[in-house]
Biopython code that builds the backbone (N, CA, C, O; Angstrom):
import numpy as np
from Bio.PDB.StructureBuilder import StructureBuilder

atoms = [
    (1, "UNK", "N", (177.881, 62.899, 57.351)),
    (1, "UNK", "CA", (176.939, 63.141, 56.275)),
    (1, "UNK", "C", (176.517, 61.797, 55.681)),
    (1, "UNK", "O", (177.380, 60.933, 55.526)),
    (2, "UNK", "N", (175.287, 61.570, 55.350)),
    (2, "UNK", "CA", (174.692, 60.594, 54.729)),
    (2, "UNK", "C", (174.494, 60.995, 53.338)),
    (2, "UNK", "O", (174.386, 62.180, 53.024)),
    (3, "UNK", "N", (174.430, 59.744, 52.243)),
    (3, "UNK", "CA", (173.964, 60.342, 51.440)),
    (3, "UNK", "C", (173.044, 58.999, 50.397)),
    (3, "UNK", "O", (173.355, 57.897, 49.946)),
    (4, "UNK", "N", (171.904, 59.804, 50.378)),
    (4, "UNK", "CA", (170.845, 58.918, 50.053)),
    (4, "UNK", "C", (169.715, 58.887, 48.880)),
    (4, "UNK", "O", (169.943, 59.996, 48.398)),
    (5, "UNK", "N", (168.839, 58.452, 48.238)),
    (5, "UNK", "CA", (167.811, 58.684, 47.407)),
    (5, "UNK", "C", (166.680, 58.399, 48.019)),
    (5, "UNK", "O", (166.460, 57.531, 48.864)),
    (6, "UNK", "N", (165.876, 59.287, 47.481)),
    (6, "UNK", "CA", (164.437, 59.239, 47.952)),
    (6, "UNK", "C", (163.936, 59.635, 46.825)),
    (6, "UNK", "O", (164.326, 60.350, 45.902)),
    (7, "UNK", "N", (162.427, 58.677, 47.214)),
    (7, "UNK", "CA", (161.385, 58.747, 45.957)),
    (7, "UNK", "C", (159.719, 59.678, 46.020)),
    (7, "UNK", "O", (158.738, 59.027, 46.379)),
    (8, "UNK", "N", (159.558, 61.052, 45.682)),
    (8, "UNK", "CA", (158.887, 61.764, 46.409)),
    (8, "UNK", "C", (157.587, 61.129, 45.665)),
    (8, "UNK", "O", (157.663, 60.727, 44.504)),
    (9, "UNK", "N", (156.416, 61.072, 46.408)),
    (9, "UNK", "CA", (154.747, 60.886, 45.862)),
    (9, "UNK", "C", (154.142, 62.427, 46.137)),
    (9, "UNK", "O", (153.976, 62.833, 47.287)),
    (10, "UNK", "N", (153.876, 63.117, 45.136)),
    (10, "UNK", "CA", (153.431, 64.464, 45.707)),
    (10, "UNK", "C", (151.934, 64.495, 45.455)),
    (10, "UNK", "O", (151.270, 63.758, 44.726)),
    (11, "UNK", "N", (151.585, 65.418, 46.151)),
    (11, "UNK", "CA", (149.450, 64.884, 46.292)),
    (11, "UNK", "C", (149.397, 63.793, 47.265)),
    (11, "UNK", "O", (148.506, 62.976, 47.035)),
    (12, "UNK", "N", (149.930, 63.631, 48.016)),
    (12, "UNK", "CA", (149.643, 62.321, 48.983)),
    (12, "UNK", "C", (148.753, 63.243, 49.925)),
    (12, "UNK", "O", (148.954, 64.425, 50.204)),
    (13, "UNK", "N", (147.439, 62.190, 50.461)),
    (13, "UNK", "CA", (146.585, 62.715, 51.513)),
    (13, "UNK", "C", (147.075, 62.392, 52.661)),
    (13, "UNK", "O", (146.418, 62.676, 53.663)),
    (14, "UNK", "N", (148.655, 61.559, 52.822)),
    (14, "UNK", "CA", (148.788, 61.117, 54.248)),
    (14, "UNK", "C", (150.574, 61.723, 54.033)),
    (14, "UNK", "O", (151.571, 61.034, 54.249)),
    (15, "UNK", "N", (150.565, 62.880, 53.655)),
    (15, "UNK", "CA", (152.487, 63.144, 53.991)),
    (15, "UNK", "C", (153.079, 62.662, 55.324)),
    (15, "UNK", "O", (152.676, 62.666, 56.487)),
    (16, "UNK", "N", (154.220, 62.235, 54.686)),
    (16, "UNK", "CA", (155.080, 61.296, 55.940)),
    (16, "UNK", "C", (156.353, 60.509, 55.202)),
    (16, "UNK", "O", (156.557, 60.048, 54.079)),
    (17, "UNK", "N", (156.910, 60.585, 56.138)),
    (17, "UNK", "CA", (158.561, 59.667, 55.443)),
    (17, "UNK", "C", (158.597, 58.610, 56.281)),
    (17, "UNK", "O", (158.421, 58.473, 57.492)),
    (18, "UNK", "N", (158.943, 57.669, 55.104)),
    (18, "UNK", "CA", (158.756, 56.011, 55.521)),
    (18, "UNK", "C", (158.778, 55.358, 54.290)),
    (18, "UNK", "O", (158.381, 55.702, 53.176)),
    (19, "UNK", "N", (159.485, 54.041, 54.836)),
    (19, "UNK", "CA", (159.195, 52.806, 52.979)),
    (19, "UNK", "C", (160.118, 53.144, 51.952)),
    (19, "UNK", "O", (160.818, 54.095, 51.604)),
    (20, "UNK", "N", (159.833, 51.963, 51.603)),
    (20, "UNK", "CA", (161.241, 52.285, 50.242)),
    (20, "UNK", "C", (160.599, 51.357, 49.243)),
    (20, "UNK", "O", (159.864, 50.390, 49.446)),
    (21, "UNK", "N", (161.246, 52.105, 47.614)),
    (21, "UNK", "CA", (160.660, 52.067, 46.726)),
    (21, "UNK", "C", (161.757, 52.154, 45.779)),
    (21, "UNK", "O", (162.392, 53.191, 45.590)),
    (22, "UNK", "N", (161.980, 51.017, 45.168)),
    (22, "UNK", "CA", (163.634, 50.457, 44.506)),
    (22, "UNK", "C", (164.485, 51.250, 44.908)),
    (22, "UNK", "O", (164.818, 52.267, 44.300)),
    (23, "UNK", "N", (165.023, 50.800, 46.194)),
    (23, "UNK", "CA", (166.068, 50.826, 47.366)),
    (23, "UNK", "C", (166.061, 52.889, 47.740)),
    (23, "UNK", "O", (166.817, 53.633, 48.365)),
    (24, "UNK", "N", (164.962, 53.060, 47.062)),
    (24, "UNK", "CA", (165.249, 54.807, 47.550)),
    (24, "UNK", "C", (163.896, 55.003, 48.826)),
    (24, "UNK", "O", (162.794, 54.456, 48.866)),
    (25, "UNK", "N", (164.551, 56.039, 49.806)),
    (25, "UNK", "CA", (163.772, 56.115, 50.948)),
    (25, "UNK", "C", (162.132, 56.745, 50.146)),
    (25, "UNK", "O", (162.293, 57.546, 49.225)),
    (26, "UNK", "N", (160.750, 56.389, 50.498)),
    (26, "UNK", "CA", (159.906, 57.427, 50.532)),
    (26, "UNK", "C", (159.372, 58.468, 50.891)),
    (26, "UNK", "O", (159.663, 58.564, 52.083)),
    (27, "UNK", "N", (158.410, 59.814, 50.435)),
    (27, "UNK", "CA", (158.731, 60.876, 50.929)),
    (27, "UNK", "C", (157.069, 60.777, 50.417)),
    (27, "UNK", "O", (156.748, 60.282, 49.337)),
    (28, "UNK", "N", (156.282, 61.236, 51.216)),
    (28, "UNK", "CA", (155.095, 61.560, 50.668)),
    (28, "UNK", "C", (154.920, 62.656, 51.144)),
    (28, "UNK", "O", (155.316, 62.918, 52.280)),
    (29, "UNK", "N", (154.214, 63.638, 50.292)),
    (29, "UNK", "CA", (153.907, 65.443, 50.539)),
    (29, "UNK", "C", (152.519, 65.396, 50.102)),
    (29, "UNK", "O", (151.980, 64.431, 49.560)),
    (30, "UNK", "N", (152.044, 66.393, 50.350)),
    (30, "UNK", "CA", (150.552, 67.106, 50.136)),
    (30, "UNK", "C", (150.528, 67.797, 48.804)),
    (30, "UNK", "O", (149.655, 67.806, 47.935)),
    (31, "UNK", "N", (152.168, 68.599, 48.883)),
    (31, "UNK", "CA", (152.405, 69.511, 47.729)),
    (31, "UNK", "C", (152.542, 69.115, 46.731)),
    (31, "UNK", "O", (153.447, 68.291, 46.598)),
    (32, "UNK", "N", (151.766, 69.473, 45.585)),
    (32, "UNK", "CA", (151.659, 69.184, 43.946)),
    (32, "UNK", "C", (152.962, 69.388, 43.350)),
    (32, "UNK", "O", (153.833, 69.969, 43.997)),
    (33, "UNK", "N", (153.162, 68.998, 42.268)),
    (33, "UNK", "CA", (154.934, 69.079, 41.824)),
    (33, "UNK", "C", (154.447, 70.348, 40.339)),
    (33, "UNK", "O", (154.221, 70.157, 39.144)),
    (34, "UNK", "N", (154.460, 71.496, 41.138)),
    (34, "UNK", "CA", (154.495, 72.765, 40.336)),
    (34, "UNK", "C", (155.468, 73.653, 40.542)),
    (34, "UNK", "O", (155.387, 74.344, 41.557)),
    (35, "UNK", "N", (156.321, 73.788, 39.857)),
    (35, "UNK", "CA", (156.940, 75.516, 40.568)),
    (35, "UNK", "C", (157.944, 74.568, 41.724)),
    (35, "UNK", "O", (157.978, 75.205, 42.777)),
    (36, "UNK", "N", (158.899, 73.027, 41.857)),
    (36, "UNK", "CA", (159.187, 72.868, 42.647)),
    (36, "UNK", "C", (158.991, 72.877, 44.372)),
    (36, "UNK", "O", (159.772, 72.696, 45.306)),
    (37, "UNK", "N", (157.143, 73.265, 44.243)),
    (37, "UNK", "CA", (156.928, 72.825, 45.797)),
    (37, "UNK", "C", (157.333, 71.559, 46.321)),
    (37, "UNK", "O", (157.991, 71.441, 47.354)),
    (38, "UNK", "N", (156.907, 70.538, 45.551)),
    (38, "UNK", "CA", (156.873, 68.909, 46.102)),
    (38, "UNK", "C", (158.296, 69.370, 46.381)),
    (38, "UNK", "O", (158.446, 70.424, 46.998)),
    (39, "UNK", "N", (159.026, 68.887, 46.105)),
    (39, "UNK", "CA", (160.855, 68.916, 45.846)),
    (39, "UNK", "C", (160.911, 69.883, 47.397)),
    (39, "UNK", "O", (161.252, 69.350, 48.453)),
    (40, "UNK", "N", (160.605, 71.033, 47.324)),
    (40, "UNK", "CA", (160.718, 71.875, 48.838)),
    (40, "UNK", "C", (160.242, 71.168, 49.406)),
    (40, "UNK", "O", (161.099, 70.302, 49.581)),
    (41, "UNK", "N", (159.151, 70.806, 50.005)),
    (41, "UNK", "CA", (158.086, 69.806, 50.816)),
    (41, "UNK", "C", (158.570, 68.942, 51.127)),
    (41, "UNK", "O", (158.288, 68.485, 52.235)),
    (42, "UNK", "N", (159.803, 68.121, 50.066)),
    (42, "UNK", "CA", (160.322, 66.774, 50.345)),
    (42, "UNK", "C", (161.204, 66.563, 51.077)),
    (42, "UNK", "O", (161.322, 65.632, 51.873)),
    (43, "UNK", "N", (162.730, 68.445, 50.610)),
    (43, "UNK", "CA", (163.119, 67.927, 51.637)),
    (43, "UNK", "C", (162.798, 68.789, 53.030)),
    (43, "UNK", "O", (163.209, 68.519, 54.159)),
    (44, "UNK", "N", (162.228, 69.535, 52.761)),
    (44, "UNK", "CA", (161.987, 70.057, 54.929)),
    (44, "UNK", "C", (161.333, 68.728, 55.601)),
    (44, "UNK", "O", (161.675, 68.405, 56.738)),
    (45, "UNK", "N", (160.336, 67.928, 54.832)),
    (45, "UNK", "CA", (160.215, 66.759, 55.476)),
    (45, "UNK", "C", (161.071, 65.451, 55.659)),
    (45, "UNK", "O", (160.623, 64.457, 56.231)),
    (46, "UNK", "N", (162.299, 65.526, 55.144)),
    (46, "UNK", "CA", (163.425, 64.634, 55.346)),
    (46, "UNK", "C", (163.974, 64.907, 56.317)),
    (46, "UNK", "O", (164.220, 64.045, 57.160)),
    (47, "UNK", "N", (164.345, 66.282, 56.480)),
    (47, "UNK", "CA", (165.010, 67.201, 57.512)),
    (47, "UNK", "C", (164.550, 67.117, 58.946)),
    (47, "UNK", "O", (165.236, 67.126, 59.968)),
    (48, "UNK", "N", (162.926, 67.014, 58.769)),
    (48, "UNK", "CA", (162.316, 66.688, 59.891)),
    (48, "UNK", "C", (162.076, 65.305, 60.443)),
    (48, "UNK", "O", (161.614, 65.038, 61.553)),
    (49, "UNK", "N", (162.387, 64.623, 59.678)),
    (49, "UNK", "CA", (162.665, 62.560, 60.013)),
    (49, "UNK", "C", (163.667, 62.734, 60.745)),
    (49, "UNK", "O", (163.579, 62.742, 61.973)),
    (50, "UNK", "N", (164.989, 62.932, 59.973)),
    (50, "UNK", "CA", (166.268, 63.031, 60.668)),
    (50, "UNK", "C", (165.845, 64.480, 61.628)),
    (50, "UNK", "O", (165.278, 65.053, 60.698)),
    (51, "UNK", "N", (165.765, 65.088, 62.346)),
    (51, "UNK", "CA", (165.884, 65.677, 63.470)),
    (51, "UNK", "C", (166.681, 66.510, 63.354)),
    (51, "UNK", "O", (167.232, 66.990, 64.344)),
    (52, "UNK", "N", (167.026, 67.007, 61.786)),
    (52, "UNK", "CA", (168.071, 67.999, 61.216)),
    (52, "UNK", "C", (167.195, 69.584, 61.480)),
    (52, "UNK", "O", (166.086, 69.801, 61.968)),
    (53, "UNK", "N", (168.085, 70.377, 61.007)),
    (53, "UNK", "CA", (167.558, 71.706, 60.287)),
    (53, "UNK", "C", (167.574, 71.343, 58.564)),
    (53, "UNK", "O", (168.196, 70.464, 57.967)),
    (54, "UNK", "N", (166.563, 72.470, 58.014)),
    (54, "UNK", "CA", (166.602, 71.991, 56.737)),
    (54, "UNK", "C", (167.717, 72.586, 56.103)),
    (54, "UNK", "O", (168.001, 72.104, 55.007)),
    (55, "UNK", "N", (168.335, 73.403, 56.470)),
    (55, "UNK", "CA", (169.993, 73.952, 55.964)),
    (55, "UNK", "C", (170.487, 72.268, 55.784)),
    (55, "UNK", "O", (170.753, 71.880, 54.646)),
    (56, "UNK", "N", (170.546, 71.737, 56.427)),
    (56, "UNK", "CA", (171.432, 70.452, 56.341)),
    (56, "UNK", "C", (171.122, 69.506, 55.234)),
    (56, "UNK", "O", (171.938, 68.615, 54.997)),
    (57, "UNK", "N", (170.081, 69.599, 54.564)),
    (57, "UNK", "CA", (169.559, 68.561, 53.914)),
    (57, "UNK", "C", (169.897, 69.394, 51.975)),
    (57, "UNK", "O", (169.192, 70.251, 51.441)),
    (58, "UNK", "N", (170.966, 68.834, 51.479)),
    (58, "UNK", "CA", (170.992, 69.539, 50.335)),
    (58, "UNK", "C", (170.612, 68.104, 49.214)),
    (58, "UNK", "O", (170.678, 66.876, 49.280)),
    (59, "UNK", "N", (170.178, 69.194, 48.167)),
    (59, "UNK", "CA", (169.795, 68.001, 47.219)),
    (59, "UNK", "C", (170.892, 68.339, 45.698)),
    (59, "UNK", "O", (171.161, 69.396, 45.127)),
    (60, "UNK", "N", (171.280, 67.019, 45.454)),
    (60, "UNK", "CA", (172.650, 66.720, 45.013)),
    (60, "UNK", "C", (171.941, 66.663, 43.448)),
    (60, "UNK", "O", (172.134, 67.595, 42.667)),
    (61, "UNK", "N", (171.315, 65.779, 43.164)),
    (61, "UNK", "CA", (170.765, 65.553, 41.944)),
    (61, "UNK", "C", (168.932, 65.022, 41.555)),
    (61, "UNK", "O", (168.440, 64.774, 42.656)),
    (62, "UNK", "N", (168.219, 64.866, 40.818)),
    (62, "UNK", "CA", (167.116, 65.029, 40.512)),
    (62, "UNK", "C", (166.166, 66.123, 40.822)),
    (62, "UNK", "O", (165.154, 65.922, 41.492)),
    (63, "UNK", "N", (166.520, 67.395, 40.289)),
    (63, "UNK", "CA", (165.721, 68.770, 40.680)),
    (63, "UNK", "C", (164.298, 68.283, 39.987)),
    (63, "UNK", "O", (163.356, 68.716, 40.652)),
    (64, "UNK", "N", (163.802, 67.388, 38.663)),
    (64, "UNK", "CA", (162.779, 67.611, 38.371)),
    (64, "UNK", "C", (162.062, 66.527, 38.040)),
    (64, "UNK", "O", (161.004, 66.337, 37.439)),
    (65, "UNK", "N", (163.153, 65.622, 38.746)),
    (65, "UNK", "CA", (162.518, 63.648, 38.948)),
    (65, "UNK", "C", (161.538, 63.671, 40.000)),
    (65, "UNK", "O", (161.113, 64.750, 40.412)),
    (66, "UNK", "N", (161.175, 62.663, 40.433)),
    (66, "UNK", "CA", (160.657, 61.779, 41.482)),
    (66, "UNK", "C", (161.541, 61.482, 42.167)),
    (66, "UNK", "O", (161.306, 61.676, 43.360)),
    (67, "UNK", "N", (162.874, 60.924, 41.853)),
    (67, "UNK", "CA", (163.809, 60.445, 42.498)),
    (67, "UNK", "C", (165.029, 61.627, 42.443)),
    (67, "UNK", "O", (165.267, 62.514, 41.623)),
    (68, "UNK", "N", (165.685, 61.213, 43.705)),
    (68, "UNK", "CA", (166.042, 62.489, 43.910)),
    (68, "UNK", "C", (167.522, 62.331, 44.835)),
    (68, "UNK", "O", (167.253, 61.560, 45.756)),
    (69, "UNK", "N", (168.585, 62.652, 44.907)),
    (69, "UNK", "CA", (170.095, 61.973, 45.564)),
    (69, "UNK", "C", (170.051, 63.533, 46.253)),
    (69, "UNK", "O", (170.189, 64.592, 45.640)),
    (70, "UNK", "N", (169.762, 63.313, 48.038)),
    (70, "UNK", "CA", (170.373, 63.658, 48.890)),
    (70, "UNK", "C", (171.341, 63.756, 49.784)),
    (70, "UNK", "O", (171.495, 62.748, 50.475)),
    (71, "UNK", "N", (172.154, 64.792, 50.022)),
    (71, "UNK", "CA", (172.918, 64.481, 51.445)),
    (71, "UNK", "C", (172.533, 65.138, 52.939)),
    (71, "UNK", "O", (172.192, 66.314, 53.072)),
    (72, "UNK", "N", (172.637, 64.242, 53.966)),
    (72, "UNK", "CA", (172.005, 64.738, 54.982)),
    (72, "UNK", "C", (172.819, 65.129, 56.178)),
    (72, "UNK", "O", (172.919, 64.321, 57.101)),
    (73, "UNK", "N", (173.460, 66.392, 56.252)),
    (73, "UNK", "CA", (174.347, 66.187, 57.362)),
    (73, "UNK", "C", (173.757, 66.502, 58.799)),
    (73, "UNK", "O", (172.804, 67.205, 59.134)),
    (74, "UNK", "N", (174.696, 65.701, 59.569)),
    (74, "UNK", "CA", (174.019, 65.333, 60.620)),
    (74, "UNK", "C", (172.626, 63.873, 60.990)),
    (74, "UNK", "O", (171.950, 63.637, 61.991)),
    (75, "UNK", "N", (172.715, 63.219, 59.665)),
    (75, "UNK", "CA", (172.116, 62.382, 60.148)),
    (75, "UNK", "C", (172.318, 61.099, 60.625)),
    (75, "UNK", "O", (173.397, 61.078, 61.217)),
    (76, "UNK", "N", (171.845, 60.162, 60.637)),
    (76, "UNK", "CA", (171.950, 59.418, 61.811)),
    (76, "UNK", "C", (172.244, 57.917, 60.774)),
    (76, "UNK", "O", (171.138, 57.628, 60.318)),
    (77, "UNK", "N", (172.963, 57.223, 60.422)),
    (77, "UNK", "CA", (172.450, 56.505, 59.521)),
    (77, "UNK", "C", (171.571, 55.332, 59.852)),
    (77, "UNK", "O", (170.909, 54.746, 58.995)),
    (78, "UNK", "N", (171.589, 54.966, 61.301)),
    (78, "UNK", "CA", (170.419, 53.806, 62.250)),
    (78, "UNK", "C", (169.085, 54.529, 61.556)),
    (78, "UNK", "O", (168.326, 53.778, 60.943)),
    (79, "UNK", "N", (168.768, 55.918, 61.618)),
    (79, "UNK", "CA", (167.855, 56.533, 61.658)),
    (79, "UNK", "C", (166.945, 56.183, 60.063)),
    (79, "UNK", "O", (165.744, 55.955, 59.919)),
    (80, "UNK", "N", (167.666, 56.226, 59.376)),
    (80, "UNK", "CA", (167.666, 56.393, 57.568)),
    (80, "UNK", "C", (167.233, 54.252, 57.511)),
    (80, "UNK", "O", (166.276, 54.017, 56.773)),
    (81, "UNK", "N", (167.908, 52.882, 58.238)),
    (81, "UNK", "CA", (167.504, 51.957, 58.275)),
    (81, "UNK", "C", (166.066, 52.062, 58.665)),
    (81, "UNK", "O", (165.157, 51.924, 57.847)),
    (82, "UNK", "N", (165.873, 52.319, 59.987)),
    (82, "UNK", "CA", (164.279, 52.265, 60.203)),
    (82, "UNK", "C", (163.543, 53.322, 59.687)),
    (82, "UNK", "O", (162.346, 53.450, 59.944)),
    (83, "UNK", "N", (164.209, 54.146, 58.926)),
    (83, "UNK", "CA", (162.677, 54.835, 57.808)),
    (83, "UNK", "C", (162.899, 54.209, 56.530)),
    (83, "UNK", "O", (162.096, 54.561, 55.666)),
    (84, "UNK", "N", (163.888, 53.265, 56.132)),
    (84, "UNK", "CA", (163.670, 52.224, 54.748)),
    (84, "UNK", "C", (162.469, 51.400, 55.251)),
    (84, "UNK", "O", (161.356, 51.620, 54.774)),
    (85, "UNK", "N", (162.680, 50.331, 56.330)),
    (85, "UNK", "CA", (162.258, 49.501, 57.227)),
    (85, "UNK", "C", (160.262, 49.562, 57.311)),
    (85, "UNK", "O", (159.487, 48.607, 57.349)),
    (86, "UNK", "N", (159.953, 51.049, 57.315)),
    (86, "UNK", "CA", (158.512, 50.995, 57.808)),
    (86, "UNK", "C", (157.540, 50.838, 56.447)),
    (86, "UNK", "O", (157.905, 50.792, 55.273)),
    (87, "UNK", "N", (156.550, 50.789, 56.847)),
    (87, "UNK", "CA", (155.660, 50.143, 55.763)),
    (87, "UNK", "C", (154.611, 51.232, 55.286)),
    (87, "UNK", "O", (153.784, 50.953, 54.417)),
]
sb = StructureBuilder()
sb.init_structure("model")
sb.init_model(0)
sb.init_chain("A")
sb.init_seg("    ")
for serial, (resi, resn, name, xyz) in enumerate(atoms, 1):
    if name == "N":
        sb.init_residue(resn, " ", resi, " ")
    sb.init_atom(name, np.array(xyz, "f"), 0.0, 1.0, " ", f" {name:<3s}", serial, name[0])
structure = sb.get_structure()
């Protein structure tokens, strides 16, 4: 199990995980932060970086931040360097 922060941008026209943003991974979604979509959106798309199911991806703390402390089991931690890494 990994366990990590990520910083979600919700309304992004280009969703995708990549980049880091004071040392937390980025998460960009489409989904508006209403009703906890972004937050859903953020992590099935974490889940889908790491090559997880989204069962695996639980979120530990920040239900109604931007920032947000995940754990990812089954992930890879090489995997989690090169998605800090991209630009």
């Amino acid at each position: 199990m990994v366990r990590f922060a990520i910083w979600v941008r919700p309304g992004s026209a280009r969703p995708g995980v990549g980049g880091e943003h004071d040392g937390a991974l980025v998460v960009r979604v489409s989904a508006r932060a209403v009703d906890g979509r972004a937050t859903a959106a953020a992590l099935a798309a974490v889940a889908a970086a790491f090559g997880v199911r989204r069962q695996a991806v639980t979120l530990v703390a920040g239900t109604t931040s931007r920032r947000k402390l995940l754990d990812v089991t089954g992930a890879d931690p090489a995997a989690l360097k090169r998605l800090l890494a991209q630009k």
